[in-house]
C-alpha positions in Angstrom: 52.0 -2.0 128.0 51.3 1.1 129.4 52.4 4.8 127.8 52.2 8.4 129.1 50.2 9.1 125.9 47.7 7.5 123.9 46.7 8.9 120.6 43.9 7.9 118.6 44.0 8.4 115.1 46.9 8.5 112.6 46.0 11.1 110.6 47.6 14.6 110.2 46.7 15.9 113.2 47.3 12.6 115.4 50.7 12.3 113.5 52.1 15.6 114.5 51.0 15.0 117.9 52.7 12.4 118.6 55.9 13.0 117.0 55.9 16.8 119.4 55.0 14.1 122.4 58.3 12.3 120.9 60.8 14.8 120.2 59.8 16.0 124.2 61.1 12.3 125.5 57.2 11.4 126.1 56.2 7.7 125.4 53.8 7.5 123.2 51.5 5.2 120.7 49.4 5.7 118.2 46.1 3.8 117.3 43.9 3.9 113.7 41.3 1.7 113.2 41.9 2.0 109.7 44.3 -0.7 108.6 46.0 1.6 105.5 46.2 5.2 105.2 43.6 7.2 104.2 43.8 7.8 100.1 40.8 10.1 99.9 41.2 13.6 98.6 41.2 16.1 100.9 43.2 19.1 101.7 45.1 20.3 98.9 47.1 22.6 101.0 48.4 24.1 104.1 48.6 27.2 105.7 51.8 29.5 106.7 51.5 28.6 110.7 51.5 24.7 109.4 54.1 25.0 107.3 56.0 27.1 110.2 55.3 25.0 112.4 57.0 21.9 110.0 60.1 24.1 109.0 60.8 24.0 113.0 61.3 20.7 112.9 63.6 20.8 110.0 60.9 19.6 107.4 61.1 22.4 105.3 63.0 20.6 102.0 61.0 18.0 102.2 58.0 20.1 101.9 59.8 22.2 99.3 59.9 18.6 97.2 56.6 17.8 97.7 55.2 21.3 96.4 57.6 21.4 92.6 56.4 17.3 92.3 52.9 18.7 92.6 53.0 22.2 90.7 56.5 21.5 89.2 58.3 25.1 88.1 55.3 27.2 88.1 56.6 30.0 90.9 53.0 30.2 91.3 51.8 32.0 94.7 49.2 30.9 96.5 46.0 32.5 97.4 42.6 30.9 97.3 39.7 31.5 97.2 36.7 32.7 99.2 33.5 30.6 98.0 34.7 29.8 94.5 35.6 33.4 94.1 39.6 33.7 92.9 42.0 35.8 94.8 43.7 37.5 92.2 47.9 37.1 93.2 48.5 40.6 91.2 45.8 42.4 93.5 47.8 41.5 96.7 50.1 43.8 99.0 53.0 41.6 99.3 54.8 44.0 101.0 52.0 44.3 103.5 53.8 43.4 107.1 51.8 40.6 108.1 52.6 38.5 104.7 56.4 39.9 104.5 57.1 38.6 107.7 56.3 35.1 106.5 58.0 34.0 103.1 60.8 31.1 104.0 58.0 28.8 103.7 56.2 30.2 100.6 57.9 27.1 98.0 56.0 24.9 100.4 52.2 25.0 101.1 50.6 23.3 97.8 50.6 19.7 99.4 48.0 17.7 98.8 47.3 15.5 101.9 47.9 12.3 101.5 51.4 13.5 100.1 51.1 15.1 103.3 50.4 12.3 105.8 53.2 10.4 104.5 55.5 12.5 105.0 54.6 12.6 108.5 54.5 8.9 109.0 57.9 9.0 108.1 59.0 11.9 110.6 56.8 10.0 113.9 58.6 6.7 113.1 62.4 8.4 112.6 61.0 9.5 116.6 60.4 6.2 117.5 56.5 6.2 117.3 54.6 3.3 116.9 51.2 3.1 115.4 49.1 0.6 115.5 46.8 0.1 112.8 43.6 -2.0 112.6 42.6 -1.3 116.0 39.6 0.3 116.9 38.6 2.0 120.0 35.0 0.7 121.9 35.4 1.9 125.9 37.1 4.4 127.9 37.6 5.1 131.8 39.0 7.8 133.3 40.3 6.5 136.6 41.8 10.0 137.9 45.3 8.3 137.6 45.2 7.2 133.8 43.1 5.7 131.5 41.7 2.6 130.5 41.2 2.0 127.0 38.9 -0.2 125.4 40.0 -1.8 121.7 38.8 -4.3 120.0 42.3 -6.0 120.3 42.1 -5.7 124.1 42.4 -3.3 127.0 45.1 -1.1 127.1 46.2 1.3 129.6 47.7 5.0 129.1 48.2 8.1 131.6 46.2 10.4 128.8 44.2 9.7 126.0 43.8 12.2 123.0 41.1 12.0 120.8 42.5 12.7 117.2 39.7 10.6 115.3 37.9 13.0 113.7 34.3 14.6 113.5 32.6 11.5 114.3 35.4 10.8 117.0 34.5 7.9 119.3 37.0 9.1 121.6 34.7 12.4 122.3 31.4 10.3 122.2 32.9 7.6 124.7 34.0 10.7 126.8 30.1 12.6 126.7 31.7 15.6 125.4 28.5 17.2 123.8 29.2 18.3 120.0 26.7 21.6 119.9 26.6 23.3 116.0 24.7 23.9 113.2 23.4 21.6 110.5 24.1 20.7 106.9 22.2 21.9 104.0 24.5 20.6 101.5 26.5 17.6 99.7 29.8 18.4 98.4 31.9 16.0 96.3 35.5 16.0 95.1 37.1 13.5 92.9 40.1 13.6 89.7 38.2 11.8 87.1 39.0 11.4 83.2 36.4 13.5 81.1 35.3 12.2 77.7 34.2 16.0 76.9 35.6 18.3 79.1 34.7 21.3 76.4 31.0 21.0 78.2 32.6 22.5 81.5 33.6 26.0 82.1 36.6 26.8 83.6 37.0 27.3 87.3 34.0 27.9 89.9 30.6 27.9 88.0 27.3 28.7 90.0 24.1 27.6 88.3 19.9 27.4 90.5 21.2 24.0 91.4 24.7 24.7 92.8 28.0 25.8 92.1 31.0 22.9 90.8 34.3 23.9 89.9 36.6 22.3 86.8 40.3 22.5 87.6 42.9 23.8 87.7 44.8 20.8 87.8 43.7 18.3 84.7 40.5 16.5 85.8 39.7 17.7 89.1 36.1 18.8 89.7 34.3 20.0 93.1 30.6 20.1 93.2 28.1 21.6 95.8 24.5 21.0 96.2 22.1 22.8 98.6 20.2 19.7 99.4 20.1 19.4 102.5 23.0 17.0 103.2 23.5 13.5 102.1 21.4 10.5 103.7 24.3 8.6 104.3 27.6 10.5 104.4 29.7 7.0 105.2 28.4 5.4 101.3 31.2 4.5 99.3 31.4 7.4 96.6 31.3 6.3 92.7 32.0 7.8 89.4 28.1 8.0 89.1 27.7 9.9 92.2 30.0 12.2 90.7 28.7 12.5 87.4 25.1 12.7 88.5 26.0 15.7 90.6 28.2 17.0 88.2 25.2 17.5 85.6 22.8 18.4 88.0 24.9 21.7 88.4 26.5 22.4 85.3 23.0 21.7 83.7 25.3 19.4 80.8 25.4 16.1 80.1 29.3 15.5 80.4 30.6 12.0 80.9 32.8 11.2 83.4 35.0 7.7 82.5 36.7 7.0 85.3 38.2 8.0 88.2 41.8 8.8 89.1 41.3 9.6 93.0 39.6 8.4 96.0 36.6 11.1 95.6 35.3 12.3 98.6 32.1 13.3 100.2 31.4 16.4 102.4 29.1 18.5 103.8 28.6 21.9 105.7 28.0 20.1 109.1 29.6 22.6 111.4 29.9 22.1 115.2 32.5 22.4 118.2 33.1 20.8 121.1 31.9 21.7 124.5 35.4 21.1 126.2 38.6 20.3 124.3 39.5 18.2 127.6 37.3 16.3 130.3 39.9 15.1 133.3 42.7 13.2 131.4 41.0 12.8 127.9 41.4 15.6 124.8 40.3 16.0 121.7 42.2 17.8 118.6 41.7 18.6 115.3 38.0 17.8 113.7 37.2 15.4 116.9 37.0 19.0 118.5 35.3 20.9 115.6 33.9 20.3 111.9 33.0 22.7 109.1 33.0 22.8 105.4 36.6 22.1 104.1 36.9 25.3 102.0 40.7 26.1 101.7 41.6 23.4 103.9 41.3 24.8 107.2 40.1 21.8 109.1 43.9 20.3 108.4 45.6 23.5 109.4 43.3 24.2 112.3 43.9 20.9 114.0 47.8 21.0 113.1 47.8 24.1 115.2 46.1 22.2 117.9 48.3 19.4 117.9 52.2 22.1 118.1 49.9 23.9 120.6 49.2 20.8 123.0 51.8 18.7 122.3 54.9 20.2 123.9 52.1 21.6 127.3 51.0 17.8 127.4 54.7 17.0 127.7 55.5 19.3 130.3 53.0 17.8 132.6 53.7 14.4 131.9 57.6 14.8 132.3 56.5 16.9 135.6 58.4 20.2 134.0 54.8 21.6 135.1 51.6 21.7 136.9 48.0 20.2 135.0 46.8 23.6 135.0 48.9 24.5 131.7 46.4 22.1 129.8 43.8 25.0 130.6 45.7 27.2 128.2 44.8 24.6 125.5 41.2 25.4 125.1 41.4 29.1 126.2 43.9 29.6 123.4 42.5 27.1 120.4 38.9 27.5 120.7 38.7 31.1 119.5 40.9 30.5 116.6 38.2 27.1 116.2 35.4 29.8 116.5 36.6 31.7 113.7 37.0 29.1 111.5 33.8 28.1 112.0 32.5 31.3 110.8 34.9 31.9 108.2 33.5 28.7 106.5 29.7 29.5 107.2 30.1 32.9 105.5 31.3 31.2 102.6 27.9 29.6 102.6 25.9 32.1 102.7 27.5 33.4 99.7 27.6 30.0 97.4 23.6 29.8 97.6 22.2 29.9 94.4 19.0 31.8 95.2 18.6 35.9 94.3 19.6 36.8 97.6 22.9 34.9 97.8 23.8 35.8 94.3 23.3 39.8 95.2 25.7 38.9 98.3 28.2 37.7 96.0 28.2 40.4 93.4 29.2 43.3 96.6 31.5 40.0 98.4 33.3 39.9 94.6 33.3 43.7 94.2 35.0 43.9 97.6 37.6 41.1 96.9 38.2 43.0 93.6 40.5 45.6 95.3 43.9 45.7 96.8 42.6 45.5 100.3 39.7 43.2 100.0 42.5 40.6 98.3 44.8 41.2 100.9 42.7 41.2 103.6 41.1 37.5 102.4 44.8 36.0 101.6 45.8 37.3 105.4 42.9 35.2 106.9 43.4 32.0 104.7 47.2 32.3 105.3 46.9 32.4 109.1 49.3 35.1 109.3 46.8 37.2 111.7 46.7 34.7 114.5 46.9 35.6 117.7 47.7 34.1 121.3 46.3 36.4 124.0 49.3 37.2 125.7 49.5 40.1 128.2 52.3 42.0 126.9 52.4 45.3 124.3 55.4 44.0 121.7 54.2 43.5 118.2 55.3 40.3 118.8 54.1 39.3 121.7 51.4 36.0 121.0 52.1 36.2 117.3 54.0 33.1 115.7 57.3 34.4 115.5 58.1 35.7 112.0 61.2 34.5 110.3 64.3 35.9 111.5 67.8 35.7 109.3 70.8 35.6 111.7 74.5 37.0 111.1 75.9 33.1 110.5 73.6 32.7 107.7 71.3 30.8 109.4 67.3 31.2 110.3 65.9 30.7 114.1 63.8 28.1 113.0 67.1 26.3 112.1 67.6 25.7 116.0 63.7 24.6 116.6 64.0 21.5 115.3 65.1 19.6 118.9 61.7 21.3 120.0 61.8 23.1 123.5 61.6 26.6 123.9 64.3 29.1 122.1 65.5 32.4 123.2 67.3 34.7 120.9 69.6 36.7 122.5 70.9 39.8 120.4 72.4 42.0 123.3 75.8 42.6 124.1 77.3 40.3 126.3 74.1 38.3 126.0 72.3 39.6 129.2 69.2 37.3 129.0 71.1 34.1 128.3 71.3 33.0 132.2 67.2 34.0 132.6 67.0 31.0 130.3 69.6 28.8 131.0 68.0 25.2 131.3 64.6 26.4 130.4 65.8 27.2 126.8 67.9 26.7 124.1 69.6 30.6 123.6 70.5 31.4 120.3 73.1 34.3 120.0 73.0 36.7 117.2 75.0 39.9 116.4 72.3 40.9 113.4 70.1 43.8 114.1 66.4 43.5 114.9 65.1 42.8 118.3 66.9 42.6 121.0 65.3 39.5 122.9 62.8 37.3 122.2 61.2 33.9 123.9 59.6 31.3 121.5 57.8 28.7 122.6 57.6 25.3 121.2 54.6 26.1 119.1 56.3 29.1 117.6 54.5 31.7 119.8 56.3 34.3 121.3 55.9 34.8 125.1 58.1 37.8 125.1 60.1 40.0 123.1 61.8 43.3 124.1 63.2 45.6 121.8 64.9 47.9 125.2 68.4 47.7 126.2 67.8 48.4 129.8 68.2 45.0 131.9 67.0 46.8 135.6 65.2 44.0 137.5 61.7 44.5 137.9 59.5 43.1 140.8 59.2 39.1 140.6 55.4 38.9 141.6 53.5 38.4 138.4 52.5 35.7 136.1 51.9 38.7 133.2 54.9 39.6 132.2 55.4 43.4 130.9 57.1 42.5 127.2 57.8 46.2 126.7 60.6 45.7 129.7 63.6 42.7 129.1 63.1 41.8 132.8 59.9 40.1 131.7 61.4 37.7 130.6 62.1 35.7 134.0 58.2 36.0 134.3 57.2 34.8 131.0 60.2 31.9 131.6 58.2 30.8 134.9 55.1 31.1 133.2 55.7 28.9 130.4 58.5 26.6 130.6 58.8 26.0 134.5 59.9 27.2 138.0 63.5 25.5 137.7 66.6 26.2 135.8 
């Protein structure tokens, strides 16, 4: 049978996908050649524009769950770390503007990821998504019109195919989409394991000539990295004697490890990006279009963001709401936040090394993070609360993710996000942008204070906001809409979510 959209890959990334492709009326499948869900450990949490981007769709108790089942009462606040240094929660600016825009979702980003993923297999299949499990891609062909799809349980045919597979996606290797990057230089594991002497382990991140391994927090859990040039075979099943082997290698002990409680996994600091996000009718998302070291979970918030940020432009074209040229927007606005990441996680390198060097790096890198603005600074980048959209447009808001916004009735604008589409809140009297948007986007009315107007797109960017009363049409010739100025908006509408009304 043939679908607008093929995904490959039910994890996280391909998940969300899929369900955004859904909740736009898109028909859509889902193929993993893994025939259960993935176990391993891997993320243990999720950033604010994640976690945003799940309270749209009205997921936001159930996150709420997940995070007191896995922390229980604790009112802890997250942070991080930056390489195995703690950020201190007493040492940040809460009130700083970035992170006080941002709370509604704070009692929901300690999720570990395969409490995650099931949640999310839940959400696609309440859609109507199907995945199909146990099938494995071997052969693409982009025929201009569609694509025909190789599996192992036969050929299949699809009008786009998006790579969610991944950093050793076969999607992007089928496609030639070159992978360019930089090598690994170490092994990483992480596993929950039941210590016969856990006395012999310090607490928290521990560096030592041989590496750096961290003991908890939570009961059991241990992280090691070694700078050893990468592991021969990253794909070997991982055993407690991997684990313990590594473990005293770095910690220089002979602790005994008697079981384990997790799925450990295996990683390294490969770190690379691929040369185009799309190629004709085939994209990639989430690590099939980059990989780095997994250090506060990035990779899983990173390709979140790029499935909300190509899911609802994928669906405009297919629906023919609007021209293939939006799906340029895709790669112009993801790879720079991919870029960053990329560094962000190869600075952390550099600073775990055990040699003299490194180690004077870290002392002036922990000095820095030991003050009010090094702490806030570091929480503001692993929260994703600086992320930006290029937008032309001088409003603060303007290609930010919008921040939360209280209404009169007692109810939040993500409360009305959770059809999808794009939103426009309308705060002026007698609600002078509401027929701008009528049947581009759902208007929500407010009699509360705070800016005046404000377009959100389905990802949670805003296109344009306007704090400015006056309403004097302005000359309808540009695709760059002036957000200081509320007539703007009918250019940023156009833009975005289509000629018609």
């Amino acid at each position: 049978m043939s679908v607008d959209v093929t995904v490959v890959g039910a994890g996280p990334v391909g998940l969300v996908l899929a369900a955004e492709l859904a909740l736009a009326g898109v028909s859509v499948r889902v193929l993993e050649r893994r025939t259960a869900p993935d176990p391993a450990m891997k993320a243990q949490s999720i950033n604010v524009p994640t976690a945003e981007a799940l309270d749209r769709r009205g997921l936001l108790p159930a996150l709420e769950q997940l995070q007191r089942e896995t922390l229980g009462e604790s009112g802890l606040r997250f942070t991080g770390h930056f390489a195995g240094m703690a950020l201190d929660p007493g040492l940040v600016d809460w009130a700083d503007p970035e992170l006080a825009a941002h709370t509604a979702v704070e009692g929901a980003r300690m999720i570990p990821q395969p409490r995650l993923e099931a949640l999310l297999a839940g959400y696609a299949e309440r859609l109507g998504v199907v995945v199909r499990r146990g099938v494995a891609v071997t052969a693409l062909e982009d025929t201009g019109e569609g694509v025909v799809v190789g599996t192992d349980a036969g050929p299949l045919r699809t009008g786009w195919l998006v790579g969610c597979d991944g950093g050793h996606s076969t999607v992007r290797r089928l496609a030639g989409i070159a992978f360019p990057g930089t090598d690994p230089e170490i092994t990483g594991y992480q596993a929950v394991v039941d210590i016969a002497d856990p006395e012999k382990l310090a607490d928290g991140w521990s560096w030592s000539p041989h590496g750096v391994y961290r003991h908890g927090p939570q009961p059991g859990r241990v992280a090691t990295v070694e700078f050893d040039g990468g592991p021969a075979d990253r794909t070997a099943p991982v055993t407690r004697a991997d684990i313990q082997s590594s473990l005293r290698r770095v910690s220089g002990t002979d602790v005994t490890l008697t079981a384990l409680r997790a799925e450990p996994t295996r990683w390294t600091d490969n770190t690379r990006q691929a040369s185009a996000y799309r190629l004709g009718r085939v994209l990639l998302a989430g690590d099939a279009a980059h990989v780095h070291p997994p250090f506060g979970g990035q990779g899983l918030n990173l390709g979140v963001g790029d499935a909300v940020n190509l899911g609802w432009k994928l669906a405009a074209v297919v629906t023919g709401r609007a021209r293939e040229g939006l799906l340029d927007t895709y790669d112009a606005e993801r790879r720079p936040v991919g870029a960053w990441v990329l560094d962000w996680t190869r600075a952390q390198i550099g600073v775990l090394r055990g040699d003299p060097k490194s180690g004077a790096l870290r002392g002036v890198v922990r000095d820095l993070l030991g003050t009010r603005d090094g702490t806030t600074y570091a929480v503001k980048q692993i929260a994703g609360v600086t992320q930006r959209v290029p937008l032309p447009g001088s409003h603060p808001w303007t290609g930010r993710h919008v921040p939360d916004v209280p209404l009169s009735d007692g109810s939040r604008l993500a409360d009305h996000a959770h059809a999808g589409g794009f939103l426009l809140l309308d705060r002026t009297p007698g609600a002078v942008f509401a027929e701008s948007a009528r049947g581009r986007a759902r208007v929500v009315r407010d009699d509360g204070t705070g800016v005046l107007g404000a377009l959100v797109r389905p990802d949670g960017v805003v296109a344009w906001a306007t704090d400015a009363t006056d309403t004097t049409d302005a000359p309808d010739t540009t695709d760059a809409p002036d957000t200081t100025d509320p007539a703007g908006l009918e250019a940023a509408l156009r833009r975005w979510a289509g000629e018609g009304r």
